[in-house]
N, C-alpha and C positions, 0 to 999 in steps of 0.2 A: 344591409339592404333588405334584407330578408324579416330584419325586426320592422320595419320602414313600412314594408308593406303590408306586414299584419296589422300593425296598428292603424297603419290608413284606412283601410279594409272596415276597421270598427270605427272607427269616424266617419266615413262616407257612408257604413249602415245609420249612424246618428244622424246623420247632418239629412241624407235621404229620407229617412222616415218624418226628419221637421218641415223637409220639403213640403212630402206628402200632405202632411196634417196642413200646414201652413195655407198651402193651395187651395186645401178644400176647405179652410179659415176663408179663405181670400174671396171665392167665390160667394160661399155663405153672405160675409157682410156686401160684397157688390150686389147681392142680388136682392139684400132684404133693406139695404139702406139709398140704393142707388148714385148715381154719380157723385150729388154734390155733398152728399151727406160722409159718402166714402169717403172721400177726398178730406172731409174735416176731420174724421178718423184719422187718415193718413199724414195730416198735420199733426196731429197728437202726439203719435209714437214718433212721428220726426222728429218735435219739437224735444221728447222725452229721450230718445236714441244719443241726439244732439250732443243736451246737456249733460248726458251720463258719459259721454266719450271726451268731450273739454274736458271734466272737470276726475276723468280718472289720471292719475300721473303713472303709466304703466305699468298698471300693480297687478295685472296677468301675467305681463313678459318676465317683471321680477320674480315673482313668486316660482313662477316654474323656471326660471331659471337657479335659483337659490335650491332649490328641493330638488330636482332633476341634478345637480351638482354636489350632492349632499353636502351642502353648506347649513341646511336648516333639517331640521329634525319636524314631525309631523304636528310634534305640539308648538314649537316655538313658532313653524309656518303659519297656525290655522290662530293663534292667540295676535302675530305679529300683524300677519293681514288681514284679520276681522277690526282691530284696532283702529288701522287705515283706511281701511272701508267706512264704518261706519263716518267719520269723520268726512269724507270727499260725498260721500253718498249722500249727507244733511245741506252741505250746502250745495249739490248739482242740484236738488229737489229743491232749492229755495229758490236759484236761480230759474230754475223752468219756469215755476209759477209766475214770477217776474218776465220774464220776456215773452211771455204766451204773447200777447197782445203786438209786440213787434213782427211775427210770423204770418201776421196778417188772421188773427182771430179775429170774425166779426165781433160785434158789441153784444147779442146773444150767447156766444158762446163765452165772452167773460165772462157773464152773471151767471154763471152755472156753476156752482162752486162743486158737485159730484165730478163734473167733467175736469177742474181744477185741481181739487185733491187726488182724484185717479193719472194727470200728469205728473204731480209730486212721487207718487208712493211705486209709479211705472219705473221714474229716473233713477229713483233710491235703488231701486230690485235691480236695475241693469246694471248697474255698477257690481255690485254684491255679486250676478252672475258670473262677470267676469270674472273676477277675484277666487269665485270657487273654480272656475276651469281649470285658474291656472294652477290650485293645489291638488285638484283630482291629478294634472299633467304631468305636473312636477313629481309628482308622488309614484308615477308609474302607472294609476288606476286607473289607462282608458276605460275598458269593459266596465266597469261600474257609472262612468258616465254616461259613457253611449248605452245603457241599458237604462239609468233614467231620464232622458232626455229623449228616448224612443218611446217608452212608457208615457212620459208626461206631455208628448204631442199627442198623444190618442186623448187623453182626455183633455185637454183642451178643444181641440179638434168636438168632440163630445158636447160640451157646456156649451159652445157657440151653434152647433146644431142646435140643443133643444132650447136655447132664446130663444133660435129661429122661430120655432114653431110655437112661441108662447105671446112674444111683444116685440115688437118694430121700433128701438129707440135708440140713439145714437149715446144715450146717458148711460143706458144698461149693460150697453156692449162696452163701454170704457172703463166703470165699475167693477165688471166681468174681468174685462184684461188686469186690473190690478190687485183684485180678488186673488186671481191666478197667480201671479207675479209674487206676491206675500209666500202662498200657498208651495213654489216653486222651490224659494229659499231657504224655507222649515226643510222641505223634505231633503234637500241639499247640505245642508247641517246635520240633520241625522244621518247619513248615508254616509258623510264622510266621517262621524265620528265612533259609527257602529262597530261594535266588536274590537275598535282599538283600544279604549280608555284614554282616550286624546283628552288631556287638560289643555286652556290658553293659556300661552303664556306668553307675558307680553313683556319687550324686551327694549329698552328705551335704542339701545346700539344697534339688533335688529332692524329696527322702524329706518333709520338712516340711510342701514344698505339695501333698503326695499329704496327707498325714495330715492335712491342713490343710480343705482342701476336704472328704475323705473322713468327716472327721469332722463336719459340718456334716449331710450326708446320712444318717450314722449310725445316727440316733435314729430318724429316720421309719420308713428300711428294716427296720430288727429291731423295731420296735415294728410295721409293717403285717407283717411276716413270723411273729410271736407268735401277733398277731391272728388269723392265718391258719389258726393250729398249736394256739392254746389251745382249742379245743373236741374236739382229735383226745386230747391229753395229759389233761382232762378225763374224754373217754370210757373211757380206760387207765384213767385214778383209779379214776372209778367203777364201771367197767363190764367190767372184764376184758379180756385178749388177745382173747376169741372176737369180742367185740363190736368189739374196735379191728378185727380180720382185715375183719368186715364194712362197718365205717364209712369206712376208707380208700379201700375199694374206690369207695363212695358219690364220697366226697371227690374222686378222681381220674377221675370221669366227669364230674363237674359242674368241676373248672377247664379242661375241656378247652373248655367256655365264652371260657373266657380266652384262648384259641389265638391269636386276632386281635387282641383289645387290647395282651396280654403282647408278642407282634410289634410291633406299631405303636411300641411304649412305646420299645421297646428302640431303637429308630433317631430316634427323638424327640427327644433331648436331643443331637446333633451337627448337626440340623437346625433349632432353635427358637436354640442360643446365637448363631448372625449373625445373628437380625431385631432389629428393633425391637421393644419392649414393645407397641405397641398391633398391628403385626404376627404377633407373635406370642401375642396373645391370638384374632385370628381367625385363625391357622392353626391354634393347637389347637379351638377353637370347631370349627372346619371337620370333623377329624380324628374329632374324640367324635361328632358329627349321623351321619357317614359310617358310623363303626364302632356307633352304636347301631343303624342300622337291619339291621345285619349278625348282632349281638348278639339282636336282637329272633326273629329268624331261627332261628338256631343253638336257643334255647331250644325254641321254638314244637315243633322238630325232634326233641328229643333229649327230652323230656316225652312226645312221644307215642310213640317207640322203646324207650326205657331199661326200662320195667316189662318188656318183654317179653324185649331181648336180654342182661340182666344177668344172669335164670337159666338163657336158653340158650349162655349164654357162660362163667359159671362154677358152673353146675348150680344144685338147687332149694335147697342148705344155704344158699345165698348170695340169697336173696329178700329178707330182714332190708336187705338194701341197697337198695331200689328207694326207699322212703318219704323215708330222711334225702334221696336224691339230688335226688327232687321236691320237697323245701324246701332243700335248700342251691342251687339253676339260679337264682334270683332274685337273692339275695344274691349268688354269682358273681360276674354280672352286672355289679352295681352298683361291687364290689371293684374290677374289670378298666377299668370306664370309671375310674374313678380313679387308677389310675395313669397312664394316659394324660396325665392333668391336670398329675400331680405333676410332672414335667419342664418344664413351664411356670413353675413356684412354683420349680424349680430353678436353671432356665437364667437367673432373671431377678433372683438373690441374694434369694428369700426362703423358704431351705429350711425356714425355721422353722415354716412355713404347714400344708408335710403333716405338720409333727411333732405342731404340735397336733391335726390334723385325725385322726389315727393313736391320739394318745391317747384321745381320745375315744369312738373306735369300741372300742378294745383294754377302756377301762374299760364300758363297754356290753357288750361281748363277755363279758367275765367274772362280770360280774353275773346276765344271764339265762342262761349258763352254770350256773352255782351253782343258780340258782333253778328252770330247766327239766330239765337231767339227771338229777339225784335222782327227778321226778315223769314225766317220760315218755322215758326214756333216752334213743337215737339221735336220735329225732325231734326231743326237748327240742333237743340240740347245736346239732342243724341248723337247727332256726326261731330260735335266738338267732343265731346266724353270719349267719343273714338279715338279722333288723333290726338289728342294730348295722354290717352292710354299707353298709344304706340307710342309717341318720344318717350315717354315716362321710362315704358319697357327698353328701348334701344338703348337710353341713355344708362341703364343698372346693367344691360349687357357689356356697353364699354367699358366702365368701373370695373368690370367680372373680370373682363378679356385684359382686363390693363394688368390687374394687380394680379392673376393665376397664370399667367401668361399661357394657359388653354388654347389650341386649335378652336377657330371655329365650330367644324363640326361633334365638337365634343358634350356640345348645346343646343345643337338644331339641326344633328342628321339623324335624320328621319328616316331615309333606306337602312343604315346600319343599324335605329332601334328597333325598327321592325322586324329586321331579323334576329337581331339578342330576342325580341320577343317570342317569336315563332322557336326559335331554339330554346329557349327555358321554356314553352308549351310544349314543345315533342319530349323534352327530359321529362318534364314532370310525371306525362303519361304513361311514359316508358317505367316510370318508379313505380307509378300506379297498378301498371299492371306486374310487374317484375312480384310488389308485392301482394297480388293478391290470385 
């Protein structure tokens, strides 16, 4: 537990500081592009996010599953999965380029081929990202991640200020992002190969049990990653850019809900695959009690903030965001303790658990989609993204409860973690001062 939470610790300093930089990214281009310009922005990286997530076959979850298990050695991981990537990474970037125009790109923004090629070379780099996560994870090397990925928000962060104050252009700022994006994966390749003498080495039997595993994980991640995305692709259908410009914005205040669980998640599965099954049914038991009361928190927080810093943040055109944000913080929520769960159903050969749990909520999702957009736009989005969060979540707790056969409250008592909490605060203090 104790490894669990250091390491989270340094993922939520990463993932916080991308917050930060991100936000004041966010604000930057809402305020020098305006709505509907943003909004075409916002379809870019969607459309690029997208196609790097179909067309990855879960070559994070494998990799750091493999390395984290020491099945793979550092050269055979970084030759095995570089091999894989480049490969999924060619054709997600050929595929974006092709379906831009189904996402609803005007006729304009086809004929821009800078806007074009910075979709191709965004989709390739996300791919690639992920794939180094999972060898920095697998490998052990949080703090070397979370040290440049705190680093490399600041300067991005950086470049998108001084556009600002150079040129006004939706070309430049996409250019910019993929500029970056190249820039991101160089220095991710050196940093993982520094000081080791990491050769590739590329293993045709490897590659199998990457795709092998990867693929098992597959269905769940891009079916909870749709899930995620089908109410934003929705609001486009129906609703136009100005409204996508507004509802992302929504969107990216309320997963910052996830700061914590997203963290936890990510160091969960190289810690859960050495227990035991019934051990590691109450480490994560432990894990979800801890992070809900933290969860419960964060909301309580950002409900009574958001109405007021969202229009003093990117002025009064952008109010329309306030409403979906206070019905998408619930659902969040419910999203984020869930995947915490799903590396449990992972590490313990039954990935098949969050697939169906994934379908479920994706088919829920799309239904009251359909049904609430049409009759009360953004808001509709956003209360179906709610409830189809919540069954999502209920339905991986009965899975939980079925197969650990766990007490209830061994998952959602709240008074009793409060108090393990408050009692590991007075020990700790007590050590603290004991030693000093």
């Amino acid at each position: 537990m104790k490894t669990i939470i250091l390491q989270s610790l340094r993922v939520v300093a990463m993932n916080g500081a991308q917050v930060i930089f991100g936000l004041i990214s966010s604000v930057i281009l809402a305020r020098a592009l305006g709505p509907e310009a943003r909004g075409i922005y916002a379809m870019i990286t969607l459309v690029a996010g997208t196609m790097a997530m179909l067309c990855n076959p879960g070559i994070y979850a494998s990799a750091n599953y493999h390395m984290s298990t020491g099945r793979w050695n550092k050269a055979q991981g970084l030759g095995t999965v570089m091999a894989v990537t480049c490969g999924f990474a060619a054709v997600a970037a050929l595929i974006a380029v092709l379906v831009m125009p189904l996402f609803g790109a005007s006729a304009e923004v086809v004929r821009e081929w800078p806007i074009f090629g910075s979709v191709a070379v965004i989709t390739a780099m996300s791919i690639f990202t992920t794939s180094f996560n999972g060898l920095f994870f697998g490998s052990h090397r949080v703090s070397a991640i979370t040290n440049w990925r705190i680093a490399w928000g600041g300067v991005q962060c950086l470049v998108f200020f001084l556009l600002a104050l150079v040129v006004i252009d939706l070309k430049v700022f996409t250019l910019a992002t993929a500029a970056l994006s190249i820039l991101d994966i160089v220095g991710l390749a050196l940093l993982f190969c520094w000081g080791e003498r990491v050769t590739m080495t590329t293993n045709p039997g490897l590659v199998k049990d990457l795709l092998r595993y990867g693929i098992m994980v597959y269905g769940s991640r891009i079916l909870l990653y749709l899930g995620q995305r089908l109410d934003t692709f929705m609001v486009l259908f129906f609703l136009g850019t100005v409204s996508l410009g507004h509802y992302t914005i929504a969107v990216s205040f309320a997963e910052q809900i996830a700061l914590l669980p997203y963290s936890v998640s990510m160091i969960m599965m190289p810690n859960l695959g050495k227990l035991q099954i019934s051990e590691s049914a109450q480490m994560t038991a432990r894990v979800v009690r801890y992070t809900l009361v933290c969860v419960v928190a964060m909301i309580a927080t950002l409900m009574l903030v958001m109405p007021l810093l969202i229009p003093l943040m990117y002025g009064e055109e952008y109010r329309p965001s306030v409403l979906p944000f206070l019905l998408l913080a619930p659902g969040t929520a419910a999203i984020s303790l869930f995947t915490i769960m799903e590396p449990f159903f992972q590490s313990n050969h039954r990935p098949h658990i969050p697939l169906i749990v994934t379908l479920i909520g994706v088919a829920a999702n799309c239904a009251l989609n359909l049904l609430l957009i049409p009759r009360a736009g953004m808001a509709g989005a956003a209360l179906a993204v709610t409830v189809a969060y919540m069954l999502q979540l209920t339905t991986a707790c009965y899975f939980f409860f079925r197969w650990t056969k766990l007490p209830l409250h061994t998952l959602f008592g709240l008074r009793s973690t409060l108090a393990e909490m408050l009692q590991y605060g007075r020990d700790r203090l007590y050590r603290l001062q004991r030693a000093s």
